[in-house]
mmCIF file of the N, C-alpha and C atoms, coordinates in Angstrom:
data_MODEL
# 
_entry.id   MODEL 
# 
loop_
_atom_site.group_PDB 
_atom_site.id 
_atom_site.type_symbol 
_atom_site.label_atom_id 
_atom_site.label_alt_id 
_atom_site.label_comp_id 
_atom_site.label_asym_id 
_atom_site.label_entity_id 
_atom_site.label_seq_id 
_atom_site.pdbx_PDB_ins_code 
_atom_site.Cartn_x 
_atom_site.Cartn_y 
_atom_site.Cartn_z 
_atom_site.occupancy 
_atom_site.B_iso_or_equiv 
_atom_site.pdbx_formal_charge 
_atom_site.auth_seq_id 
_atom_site.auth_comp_id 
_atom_site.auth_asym_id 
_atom_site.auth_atom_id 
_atom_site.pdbx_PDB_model_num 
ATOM 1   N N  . UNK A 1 1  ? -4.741  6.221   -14.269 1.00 0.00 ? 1  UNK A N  1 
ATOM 2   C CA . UNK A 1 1  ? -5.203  6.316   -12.916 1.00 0.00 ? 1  UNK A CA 1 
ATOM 3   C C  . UNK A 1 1  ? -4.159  5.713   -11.972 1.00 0.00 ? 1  UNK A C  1 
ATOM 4   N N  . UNK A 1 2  ? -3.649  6.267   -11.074 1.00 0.00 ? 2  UNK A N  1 
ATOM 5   C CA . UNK A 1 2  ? -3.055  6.229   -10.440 1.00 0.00 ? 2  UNK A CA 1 
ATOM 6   C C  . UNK A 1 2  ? -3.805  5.386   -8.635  1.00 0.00 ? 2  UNK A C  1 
ATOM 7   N N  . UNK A 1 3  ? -3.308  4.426   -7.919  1.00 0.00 ? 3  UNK A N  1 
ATOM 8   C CA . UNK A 1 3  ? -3.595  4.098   -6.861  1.00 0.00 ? 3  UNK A CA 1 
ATOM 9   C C  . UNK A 1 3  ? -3.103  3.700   -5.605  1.00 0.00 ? 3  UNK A C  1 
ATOM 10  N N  . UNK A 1 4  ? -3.485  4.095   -4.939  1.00 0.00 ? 4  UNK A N  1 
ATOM 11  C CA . UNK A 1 4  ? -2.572  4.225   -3.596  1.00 0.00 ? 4  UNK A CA 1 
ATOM 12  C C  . UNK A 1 4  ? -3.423  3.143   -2.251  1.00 0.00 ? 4  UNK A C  1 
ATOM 13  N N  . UNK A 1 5  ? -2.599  2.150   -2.610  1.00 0.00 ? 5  UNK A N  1 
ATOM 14  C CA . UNK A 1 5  ? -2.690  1.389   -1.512  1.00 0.00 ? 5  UNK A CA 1 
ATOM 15  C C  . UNK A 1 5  ? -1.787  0.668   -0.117  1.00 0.00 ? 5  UNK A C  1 
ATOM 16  N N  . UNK A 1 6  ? -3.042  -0.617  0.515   1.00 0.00 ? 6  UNK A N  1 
ATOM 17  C CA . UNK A 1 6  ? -2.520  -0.473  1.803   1.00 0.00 ? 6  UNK A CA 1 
ATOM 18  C C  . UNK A 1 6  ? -2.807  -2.365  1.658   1.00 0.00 ? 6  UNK A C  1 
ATOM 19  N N  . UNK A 1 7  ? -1.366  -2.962  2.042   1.00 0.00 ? 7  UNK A N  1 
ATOM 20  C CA . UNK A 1 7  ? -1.175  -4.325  2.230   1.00 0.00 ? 7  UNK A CA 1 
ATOM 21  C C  . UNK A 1 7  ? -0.753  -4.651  3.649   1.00 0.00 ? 7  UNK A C  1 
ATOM 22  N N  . UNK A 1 8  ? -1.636  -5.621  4.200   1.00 0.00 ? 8  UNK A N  1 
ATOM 23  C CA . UNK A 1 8  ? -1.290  -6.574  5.145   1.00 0.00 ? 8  UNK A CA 1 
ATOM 24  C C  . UNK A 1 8  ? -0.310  -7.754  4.891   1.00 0.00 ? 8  UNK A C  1 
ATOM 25  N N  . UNK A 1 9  ? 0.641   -8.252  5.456   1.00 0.00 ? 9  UNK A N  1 
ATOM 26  C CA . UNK A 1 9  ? 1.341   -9.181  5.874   1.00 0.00 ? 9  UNK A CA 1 
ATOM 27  C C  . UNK A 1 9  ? 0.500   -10.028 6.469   1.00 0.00 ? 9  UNK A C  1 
ATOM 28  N N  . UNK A 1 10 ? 0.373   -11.587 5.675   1.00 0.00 ? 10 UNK A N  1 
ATOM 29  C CA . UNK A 1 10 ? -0.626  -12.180 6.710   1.00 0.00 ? 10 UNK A CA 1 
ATOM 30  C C  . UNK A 1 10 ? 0.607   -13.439 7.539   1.00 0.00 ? 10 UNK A C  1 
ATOM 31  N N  . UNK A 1 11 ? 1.990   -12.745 6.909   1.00 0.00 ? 11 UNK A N  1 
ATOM 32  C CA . UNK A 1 11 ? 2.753   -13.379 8.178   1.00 0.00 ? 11 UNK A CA 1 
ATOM 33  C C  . UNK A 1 11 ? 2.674   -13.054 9.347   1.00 0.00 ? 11 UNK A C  1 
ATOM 34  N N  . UNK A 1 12 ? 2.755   -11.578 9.569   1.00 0.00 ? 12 UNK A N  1 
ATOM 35  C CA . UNK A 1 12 ? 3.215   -11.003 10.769  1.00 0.00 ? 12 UNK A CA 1 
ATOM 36  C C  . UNK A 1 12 ? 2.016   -9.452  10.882  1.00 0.00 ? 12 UNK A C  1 
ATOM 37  N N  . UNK A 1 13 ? 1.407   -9.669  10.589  1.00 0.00 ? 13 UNK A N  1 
ATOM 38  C CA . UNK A 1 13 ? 0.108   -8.261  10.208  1.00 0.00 ? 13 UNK A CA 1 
ATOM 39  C C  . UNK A 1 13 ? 0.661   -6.950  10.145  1.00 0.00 ? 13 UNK A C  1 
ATOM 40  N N  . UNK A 1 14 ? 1.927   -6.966  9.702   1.00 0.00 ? 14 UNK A N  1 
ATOM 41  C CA . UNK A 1 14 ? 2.151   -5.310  8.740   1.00 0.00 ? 14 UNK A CA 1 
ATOM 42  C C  . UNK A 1 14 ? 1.721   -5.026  8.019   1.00 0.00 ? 14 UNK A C  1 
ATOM 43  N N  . UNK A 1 15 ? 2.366   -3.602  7.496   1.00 0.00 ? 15 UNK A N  1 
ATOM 44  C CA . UNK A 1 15 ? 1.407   -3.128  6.355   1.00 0.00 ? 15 UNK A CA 1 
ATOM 45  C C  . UNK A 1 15 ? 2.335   -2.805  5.712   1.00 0.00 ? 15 UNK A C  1 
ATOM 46  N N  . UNK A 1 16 ? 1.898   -2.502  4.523   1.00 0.00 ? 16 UNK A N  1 
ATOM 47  C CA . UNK A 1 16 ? 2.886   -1.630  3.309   1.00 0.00 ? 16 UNK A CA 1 
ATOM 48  C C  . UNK A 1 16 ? 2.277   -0.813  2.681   1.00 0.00 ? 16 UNK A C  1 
ATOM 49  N N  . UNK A 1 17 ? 2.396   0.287   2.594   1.00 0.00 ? 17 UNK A N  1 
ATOM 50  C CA . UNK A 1 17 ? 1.788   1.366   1.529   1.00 0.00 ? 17 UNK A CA 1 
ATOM 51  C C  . UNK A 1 17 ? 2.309   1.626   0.564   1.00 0.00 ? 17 UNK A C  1 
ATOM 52  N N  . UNK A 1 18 ? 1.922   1.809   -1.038  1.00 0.00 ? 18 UNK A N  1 
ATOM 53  C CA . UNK A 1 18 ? 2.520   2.532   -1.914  1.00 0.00 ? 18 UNK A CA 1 
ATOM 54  C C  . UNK A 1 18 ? 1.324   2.697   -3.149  1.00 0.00 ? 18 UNK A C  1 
ATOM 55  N N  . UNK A 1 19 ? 1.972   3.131   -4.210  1.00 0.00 ? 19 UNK A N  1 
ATOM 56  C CA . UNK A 1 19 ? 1.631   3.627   -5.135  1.00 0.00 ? 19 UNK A CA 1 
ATOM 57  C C  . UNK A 1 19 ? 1.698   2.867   -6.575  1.00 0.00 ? 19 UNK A C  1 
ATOM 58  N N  . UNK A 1 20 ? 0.746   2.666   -7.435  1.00 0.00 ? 20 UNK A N  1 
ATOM 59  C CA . UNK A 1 20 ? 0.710   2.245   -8.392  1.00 0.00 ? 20 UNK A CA 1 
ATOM 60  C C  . UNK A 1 20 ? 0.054   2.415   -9.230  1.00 0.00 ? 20 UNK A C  1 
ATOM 61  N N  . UNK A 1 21 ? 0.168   1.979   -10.831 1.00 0.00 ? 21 UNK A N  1 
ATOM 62  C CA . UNK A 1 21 ? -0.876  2.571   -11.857 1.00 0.00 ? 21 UNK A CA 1 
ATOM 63  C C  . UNK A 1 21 ? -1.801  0.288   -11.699 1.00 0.00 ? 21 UNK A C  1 
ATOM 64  N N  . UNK A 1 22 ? -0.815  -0.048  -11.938 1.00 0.00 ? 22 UNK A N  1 
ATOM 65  C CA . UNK A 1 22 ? -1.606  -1.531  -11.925 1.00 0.00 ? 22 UNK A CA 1 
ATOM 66  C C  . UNK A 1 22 ? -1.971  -2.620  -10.974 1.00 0.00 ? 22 UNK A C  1 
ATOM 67  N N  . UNK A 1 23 ? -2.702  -2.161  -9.727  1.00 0.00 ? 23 UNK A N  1 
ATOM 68  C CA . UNK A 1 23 ? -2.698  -2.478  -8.464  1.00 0.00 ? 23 UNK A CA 1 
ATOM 69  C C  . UNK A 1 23 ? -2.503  -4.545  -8.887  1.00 0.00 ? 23 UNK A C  1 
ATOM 70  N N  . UNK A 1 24 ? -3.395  -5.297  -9.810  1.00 0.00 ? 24 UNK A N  1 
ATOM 71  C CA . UNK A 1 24 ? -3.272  -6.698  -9.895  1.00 0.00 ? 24 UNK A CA 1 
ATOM 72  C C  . UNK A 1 24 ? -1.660  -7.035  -9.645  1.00 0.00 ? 24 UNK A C  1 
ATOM 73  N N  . UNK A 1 25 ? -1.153  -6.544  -10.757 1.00 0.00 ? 25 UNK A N  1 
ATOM 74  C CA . UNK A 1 25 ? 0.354   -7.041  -11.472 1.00 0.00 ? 25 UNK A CA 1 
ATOM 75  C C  . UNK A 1 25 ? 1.240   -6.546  -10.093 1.00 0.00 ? 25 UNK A C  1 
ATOM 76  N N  . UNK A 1 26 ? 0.740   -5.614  -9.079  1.00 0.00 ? 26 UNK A N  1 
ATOM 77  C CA . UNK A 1 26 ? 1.583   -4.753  -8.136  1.00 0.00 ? 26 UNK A CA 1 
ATOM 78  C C  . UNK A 1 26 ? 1.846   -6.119  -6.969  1.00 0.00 ? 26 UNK A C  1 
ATOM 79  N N  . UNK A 1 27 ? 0.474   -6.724  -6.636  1.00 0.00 ? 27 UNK A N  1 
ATOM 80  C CA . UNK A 1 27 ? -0.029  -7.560  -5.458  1.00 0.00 ? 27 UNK A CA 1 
ATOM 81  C C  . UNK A 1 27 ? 0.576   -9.010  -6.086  1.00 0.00 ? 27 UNK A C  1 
ATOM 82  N N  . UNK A 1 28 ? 1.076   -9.372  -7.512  1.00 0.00 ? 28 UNK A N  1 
ATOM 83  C CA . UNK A 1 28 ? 1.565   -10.350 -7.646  1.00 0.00 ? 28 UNK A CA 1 
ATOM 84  C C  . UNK A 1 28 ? 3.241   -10.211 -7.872  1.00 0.00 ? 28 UNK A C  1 
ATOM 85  N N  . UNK A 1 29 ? 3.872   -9.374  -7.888  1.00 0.00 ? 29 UNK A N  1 
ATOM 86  C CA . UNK A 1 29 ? 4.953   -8.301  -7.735  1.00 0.00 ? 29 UNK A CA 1 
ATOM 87  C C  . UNK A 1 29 ? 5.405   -9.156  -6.276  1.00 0.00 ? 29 UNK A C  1 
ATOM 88  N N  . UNK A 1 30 ? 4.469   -8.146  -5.133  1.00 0.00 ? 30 UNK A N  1 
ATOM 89  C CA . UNK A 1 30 ? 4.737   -8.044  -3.566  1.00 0.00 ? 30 UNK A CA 1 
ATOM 90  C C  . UNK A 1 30 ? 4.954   -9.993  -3.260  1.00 0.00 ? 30 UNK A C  1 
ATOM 91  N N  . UNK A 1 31 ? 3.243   -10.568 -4.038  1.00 0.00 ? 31 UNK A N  1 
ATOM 92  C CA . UNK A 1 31 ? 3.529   -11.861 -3.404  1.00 0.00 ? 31 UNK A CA 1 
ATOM 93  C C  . UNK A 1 31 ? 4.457   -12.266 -3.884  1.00 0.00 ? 31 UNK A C  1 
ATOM 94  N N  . UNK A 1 32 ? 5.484   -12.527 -5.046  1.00 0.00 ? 32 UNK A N  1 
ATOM 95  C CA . UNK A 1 32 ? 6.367   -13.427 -5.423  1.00 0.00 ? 32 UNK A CA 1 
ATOM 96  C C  . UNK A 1 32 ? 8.015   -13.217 -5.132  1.00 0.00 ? 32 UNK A C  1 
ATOM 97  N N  . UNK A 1 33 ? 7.702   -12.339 -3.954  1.00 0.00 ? 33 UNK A N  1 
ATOM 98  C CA . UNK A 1 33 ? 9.359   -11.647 -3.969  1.00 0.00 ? 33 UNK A CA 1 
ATOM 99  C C  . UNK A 1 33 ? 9.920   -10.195 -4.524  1.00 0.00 ? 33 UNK A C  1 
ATOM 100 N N  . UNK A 1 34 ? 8.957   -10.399 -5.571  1.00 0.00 ? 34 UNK A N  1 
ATOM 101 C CA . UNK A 1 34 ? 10.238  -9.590  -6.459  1.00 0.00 ? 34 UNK A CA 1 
ATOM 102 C C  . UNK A 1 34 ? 10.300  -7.931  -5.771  1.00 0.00 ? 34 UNK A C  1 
ATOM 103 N N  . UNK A 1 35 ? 9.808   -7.768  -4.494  1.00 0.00 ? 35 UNK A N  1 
ATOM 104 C CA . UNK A 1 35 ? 9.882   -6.668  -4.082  1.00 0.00 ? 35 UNK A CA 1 
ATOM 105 C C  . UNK A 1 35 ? 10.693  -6.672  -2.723  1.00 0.00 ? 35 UNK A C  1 
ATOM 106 N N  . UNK A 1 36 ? 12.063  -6.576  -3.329  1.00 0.00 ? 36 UNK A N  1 
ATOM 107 C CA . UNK A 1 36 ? 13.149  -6.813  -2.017  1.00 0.00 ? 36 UNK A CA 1 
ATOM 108 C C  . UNK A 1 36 ? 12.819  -6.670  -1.044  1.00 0.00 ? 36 UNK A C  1 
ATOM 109 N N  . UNK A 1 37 ? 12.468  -5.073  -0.595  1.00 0.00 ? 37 UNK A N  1 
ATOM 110 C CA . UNK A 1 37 ? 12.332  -4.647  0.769   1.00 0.00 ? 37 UNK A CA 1 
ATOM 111 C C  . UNK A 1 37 ? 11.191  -5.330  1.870   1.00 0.00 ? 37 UNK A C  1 
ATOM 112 N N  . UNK A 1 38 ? 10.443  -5.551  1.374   1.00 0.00 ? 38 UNK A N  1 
ATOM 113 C CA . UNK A 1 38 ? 9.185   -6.628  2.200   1.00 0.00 ? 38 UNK A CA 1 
ATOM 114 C C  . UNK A 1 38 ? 9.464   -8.291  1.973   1.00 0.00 ? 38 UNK A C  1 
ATOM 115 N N  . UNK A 1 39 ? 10.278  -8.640  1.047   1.00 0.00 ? 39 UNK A N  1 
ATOM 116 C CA . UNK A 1 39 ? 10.515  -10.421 0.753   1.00 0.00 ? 39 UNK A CA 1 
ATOM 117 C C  . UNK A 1 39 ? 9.815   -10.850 1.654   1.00 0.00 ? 39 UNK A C  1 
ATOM 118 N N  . UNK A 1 40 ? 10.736  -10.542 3.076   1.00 0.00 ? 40 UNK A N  1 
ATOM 119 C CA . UNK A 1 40 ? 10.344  -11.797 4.415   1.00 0.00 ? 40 UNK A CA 1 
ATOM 120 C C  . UNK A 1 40 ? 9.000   -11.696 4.564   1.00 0.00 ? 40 UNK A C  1 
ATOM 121 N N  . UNK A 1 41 ? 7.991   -11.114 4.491   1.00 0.00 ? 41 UNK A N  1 
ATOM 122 C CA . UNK A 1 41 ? 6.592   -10.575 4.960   1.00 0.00 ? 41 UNK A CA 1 
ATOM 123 C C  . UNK A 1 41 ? 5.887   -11.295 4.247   1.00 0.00 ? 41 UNK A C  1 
ATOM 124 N N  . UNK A 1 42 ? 5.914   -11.939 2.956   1.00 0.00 ? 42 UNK A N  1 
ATOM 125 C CA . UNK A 1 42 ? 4.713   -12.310 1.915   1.00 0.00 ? 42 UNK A CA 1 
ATOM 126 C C  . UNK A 1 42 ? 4.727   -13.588 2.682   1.00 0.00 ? 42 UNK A C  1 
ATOM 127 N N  . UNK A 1 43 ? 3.135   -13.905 2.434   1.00 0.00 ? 43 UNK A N  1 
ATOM 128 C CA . UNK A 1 43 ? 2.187   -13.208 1.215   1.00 0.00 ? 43 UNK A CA 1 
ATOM 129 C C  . UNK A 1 43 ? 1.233   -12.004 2.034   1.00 0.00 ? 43 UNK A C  1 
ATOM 130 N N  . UNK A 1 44 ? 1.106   -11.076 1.207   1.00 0.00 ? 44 UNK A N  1 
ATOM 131 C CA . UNK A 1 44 ? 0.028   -10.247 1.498   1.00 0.00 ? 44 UNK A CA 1 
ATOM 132 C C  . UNK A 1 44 ? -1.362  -9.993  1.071   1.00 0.00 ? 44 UNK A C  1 
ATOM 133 N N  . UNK A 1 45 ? -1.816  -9.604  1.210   1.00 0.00 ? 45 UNK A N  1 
ATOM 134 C CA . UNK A 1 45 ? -3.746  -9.226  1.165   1.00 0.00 ? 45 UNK A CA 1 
ATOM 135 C C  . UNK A 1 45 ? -3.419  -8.112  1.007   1.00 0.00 ? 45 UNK A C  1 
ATOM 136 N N  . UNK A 1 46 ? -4.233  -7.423  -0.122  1.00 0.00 ? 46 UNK A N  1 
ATOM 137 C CA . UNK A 1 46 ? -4.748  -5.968  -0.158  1.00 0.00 ? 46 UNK A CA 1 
ATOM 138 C C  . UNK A 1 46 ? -6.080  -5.468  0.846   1.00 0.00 ? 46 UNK A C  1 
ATOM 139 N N  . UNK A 1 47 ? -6.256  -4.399  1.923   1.00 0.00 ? 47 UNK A N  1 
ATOM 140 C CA . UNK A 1 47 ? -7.056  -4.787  2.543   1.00 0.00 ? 47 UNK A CA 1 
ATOM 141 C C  . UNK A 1 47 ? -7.206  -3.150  1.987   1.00 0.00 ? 47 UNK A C  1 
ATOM 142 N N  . UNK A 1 48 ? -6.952  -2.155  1.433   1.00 0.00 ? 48 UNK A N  1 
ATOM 143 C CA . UNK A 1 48 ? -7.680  -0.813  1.505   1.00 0.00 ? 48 UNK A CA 1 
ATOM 144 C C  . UNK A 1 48 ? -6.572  0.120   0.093   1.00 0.00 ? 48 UNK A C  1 
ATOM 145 N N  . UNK A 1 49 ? -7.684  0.817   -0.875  1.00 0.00 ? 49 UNK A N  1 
ATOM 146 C CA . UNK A 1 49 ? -7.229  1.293   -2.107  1.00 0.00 ? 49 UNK A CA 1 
ATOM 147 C C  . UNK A 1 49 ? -7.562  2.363   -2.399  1.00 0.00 ? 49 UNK A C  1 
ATOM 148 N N  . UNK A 1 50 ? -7.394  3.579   -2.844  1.00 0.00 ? 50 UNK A N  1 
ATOM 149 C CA . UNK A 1 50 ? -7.819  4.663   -3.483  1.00 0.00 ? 50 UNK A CA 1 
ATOM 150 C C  . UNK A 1 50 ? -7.543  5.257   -5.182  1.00 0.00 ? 50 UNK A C  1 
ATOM 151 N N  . UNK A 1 51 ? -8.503  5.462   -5.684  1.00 0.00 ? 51 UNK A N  1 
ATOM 152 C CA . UNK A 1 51 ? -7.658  5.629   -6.984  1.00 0.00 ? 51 UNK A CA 1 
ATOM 153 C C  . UNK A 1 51 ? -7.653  7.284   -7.316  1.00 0.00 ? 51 UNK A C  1 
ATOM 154 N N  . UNK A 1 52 ? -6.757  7.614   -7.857  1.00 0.00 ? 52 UNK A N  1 
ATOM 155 C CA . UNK A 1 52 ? -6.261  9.038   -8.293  1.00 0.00 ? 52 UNK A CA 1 
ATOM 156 C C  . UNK A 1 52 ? -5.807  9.605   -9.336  1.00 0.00 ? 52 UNK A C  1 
ATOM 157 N N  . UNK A 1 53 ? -6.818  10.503  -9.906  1.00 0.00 ? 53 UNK A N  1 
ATOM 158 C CA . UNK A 1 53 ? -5.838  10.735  -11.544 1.00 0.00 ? 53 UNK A CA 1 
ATOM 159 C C  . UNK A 1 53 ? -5.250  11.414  -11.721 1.00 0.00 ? 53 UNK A C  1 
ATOM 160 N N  . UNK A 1 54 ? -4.779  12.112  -10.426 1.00 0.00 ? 54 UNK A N  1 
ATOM 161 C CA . UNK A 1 54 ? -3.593  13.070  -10.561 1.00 0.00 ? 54 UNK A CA 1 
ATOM 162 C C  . UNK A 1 54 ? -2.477  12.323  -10.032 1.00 0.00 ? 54 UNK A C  1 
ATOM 163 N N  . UNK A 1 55 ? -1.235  12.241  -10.645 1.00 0.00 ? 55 UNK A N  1 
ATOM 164 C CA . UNK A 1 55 ? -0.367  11.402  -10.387 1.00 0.00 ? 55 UNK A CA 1 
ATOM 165 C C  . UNK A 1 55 ? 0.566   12.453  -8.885  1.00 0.00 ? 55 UNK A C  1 
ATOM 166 N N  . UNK A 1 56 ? 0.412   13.467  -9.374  1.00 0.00 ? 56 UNK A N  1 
ATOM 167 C CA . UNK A 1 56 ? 0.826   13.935  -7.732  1.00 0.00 ? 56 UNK A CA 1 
ATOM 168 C C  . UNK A 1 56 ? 0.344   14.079  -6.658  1.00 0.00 ? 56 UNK A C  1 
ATOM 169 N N  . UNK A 1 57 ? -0.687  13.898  -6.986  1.00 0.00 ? 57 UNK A N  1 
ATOM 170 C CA . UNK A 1 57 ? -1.888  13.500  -5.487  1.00 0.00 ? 57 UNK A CA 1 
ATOM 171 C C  . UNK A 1 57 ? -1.510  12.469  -4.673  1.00 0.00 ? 57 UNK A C  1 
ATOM 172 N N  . UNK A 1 58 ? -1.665  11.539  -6.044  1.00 0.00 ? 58 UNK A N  1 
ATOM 173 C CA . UNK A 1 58 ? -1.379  10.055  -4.941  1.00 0.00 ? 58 UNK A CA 1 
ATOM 174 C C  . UNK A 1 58 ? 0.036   9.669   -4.249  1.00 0.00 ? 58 UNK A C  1 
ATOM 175 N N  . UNK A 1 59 ? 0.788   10.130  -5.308  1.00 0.00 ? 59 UNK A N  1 
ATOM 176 C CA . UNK A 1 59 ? 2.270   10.188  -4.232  1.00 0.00 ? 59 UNK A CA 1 
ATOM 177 C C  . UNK A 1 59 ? 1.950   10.948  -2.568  1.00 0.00 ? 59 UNK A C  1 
ATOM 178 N N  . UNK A 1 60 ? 1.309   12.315  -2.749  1.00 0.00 ? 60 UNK A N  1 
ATOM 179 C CA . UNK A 1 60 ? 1.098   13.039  -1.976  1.00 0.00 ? 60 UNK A CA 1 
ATOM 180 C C  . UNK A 1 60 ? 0.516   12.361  -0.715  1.00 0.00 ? 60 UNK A C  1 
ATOM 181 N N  . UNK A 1 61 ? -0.707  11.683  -1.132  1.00 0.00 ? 61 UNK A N  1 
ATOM 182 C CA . UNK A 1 61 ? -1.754  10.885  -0.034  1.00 0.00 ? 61 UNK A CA 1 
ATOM 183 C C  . UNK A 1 61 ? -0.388  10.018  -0.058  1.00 0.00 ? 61 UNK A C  1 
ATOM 184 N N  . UNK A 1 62 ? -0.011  9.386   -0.401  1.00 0.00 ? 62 UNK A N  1 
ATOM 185 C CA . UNK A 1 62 ? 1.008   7.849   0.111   1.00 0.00 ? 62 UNK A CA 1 
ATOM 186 C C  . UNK A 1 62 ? 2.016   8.727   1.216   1.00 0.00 ? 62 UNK A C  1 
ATOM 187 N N  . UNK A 1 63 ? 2.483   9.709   0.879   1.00 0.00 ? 63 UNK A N  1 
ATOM 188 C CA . UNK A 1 63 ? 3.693   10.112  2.075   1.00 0.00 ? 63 UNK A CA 1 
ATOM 189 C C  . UNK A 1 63 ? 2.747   10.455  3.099   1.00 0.00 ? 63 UNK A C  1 
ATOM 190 N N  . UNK A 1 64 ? 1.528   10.998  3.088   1.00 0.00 ? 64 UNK A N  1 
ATOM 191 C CA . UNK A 1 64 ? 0.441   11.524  4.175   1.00 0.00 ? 64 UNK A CA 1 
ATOM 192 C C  . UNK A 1 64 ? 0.642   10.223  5.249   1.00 0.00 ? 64 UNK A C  1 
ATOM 193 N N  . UNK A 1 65 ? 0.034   8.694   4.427   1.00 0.00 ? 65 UNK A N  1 
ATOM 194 C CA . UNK A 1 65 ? -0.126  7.849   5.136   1.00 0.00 ? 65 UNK A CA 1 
ATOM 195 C C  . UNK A 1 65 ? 0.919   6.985   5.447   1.00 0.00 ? 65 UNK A C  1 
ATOM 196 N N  . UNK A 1 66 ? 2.261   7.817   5.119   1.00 0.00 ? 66 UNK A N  1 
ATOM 197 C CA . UNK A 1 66 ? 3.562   6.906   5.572   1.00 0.00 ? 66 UNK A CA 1 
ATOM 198 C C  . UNK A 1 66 ? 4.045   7.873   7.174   1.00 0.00 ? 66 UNK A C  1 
ATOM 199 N N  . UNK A 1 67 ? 3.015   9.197   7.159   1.00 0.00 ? 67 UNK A N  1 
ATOM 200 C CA . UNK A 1 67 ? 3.291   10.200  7.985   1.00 0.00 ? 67 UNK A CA 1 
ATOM 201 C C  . UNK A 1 67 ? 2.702   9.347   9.792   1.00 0.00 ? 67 UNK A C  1 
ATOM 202 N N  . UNK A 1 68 ? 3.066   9.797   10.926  1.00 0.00 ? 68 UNK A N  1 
ATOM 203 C CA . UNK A 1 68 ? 2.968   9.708   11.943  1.00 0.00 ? 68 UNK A CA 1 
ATOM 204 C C  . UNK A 1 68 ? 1.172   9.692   12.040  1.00 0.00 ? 68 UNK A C  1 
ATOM 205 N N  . UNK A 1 69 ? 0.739   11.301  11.499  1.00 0.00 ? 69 UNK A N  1 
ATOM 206 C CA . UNK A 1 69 ? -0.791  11.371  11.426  1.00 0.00 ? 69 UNK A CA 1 
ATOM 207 C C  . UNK A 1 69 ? -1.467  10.554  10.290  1.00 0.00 ? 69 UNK A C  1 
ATOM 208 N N  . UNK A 1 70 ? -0.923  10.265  9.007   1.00 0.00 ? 70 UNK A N  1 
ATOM 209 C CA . UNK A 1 70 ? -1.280  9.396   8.212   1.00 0.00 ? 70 UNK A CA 1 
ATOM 210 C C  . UNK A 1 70 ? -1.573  8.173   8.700   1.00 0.00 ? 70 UNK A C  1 
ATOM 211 N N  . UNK A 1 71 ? -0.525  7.636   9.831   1.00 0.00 ? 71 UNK A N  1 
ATOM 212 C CA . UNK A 1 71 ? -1.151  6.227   10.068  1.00 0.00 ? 71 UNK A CA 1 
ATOM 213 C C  . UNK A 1 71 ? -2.222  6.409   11.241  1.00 0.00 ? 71 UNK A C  1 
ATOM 214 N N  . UNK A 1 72 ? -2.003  7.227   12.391  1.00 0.00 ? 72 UNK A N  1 
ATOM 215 C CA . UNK A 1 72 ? -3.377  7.500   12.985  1.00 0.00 ? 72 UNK A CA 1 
ATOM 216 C C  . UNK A 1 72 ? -4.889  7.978   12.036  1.00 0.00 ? 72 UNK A C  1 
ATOM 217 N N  . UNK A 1 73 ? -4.655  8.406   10.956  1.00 0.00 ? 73 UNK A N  1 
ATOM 218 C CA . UNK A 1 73 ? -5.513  8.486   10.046  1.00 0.00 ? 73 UNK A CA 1 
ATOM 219 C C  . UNK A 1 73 ? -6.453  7.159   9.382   1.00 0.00 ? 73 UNK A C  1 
ATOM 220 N N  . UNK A 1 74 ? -5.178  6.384   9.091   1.00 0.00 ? 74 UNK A N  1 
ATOM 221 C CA . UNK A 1 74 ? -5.486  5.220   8.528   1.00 0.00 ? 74 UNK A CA 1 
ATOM 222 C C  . UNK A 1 74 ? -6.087  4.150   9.453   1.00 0.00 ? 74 UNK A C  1 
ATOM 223 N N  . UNK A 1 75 ? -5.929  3.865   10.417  1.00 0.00 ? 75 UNK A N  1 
ATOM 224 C CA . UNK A 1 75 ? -6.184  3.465   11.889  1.00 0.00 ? 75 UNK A CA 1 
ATOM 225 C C  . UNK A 1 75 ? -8.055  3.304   11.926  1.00 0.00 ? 75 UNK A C  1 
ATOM 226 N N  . UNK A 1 76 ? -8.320  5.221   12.107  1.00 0.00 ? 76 UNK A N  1 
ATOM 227 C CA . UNK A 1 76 ? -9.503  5.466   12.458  1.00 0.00 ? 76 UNK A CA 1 
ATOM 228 C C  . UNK A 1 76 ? -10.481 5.724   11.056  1.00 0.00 ? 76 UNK A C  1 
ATOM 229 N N  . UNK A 1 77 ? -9.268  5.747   10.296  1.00 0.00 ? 77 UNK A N  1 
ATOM 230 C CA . UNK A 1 77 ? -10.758 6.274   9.157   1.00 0.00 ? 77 UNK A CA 1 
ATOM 231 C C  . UNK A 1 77 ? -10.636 5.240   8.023   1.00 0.00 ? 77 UNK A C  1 
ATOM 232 N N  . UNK A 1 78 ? -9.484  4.379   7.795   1.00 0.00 ? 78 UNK A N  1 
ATOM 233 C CA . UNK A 1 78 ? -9.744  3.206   6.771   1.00 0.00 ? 78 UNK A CA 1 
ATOM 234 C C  . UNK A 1 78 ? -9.990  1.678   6.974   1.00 0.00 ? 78 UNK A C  1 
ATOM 235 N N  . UNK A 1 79 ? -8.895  1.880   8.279   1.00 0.00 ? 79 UNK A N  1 
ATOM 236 C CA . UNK A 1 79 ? -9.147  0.039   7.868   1.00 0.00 ? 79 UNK A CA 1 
ATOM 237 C C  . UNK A 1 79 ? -9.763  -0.665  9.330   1.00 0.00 ? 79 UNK A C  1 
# 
């Protein structure tokens, strides 16, 4: 199962979206660094998740909600 989620920065209240099969091990990943591109931002909160067992779906939904309408999406209909 595949899952596609959505993290807050409770430094600075961004978000991060992506994709994973092990959302726990993912959120202790993000908090400890080891995910270069966000470092400065931790720690984060998971605040919204979907799970998917098609592994091309959820890539699919993740670029949706990396999209312009994806985040007006996400806005009004998730979080």
């Amino acid at each position: 199962m595949h899952k596609v989620y959505i993290l807050e920065s409770l430094k600075d209240k961004s978000r991060y979206i992506g994709v994973t099969i092990n959302l726990a091990n993912r959120l202790k990943e993000h908090n400890s660094g080891e995910t270069k591109s966000n470092k400065s931002k931790i720690p984060y909160k998971l605040i919204w998740y979907c799970v998917f067992s098609n592994k091309l779906r959820a890539y699919e939904f993740e670029r949706y909600l990396k999209s312009s309408s994806g985040y007006a999406f996400t806005k009004k209909h998730l979080i």
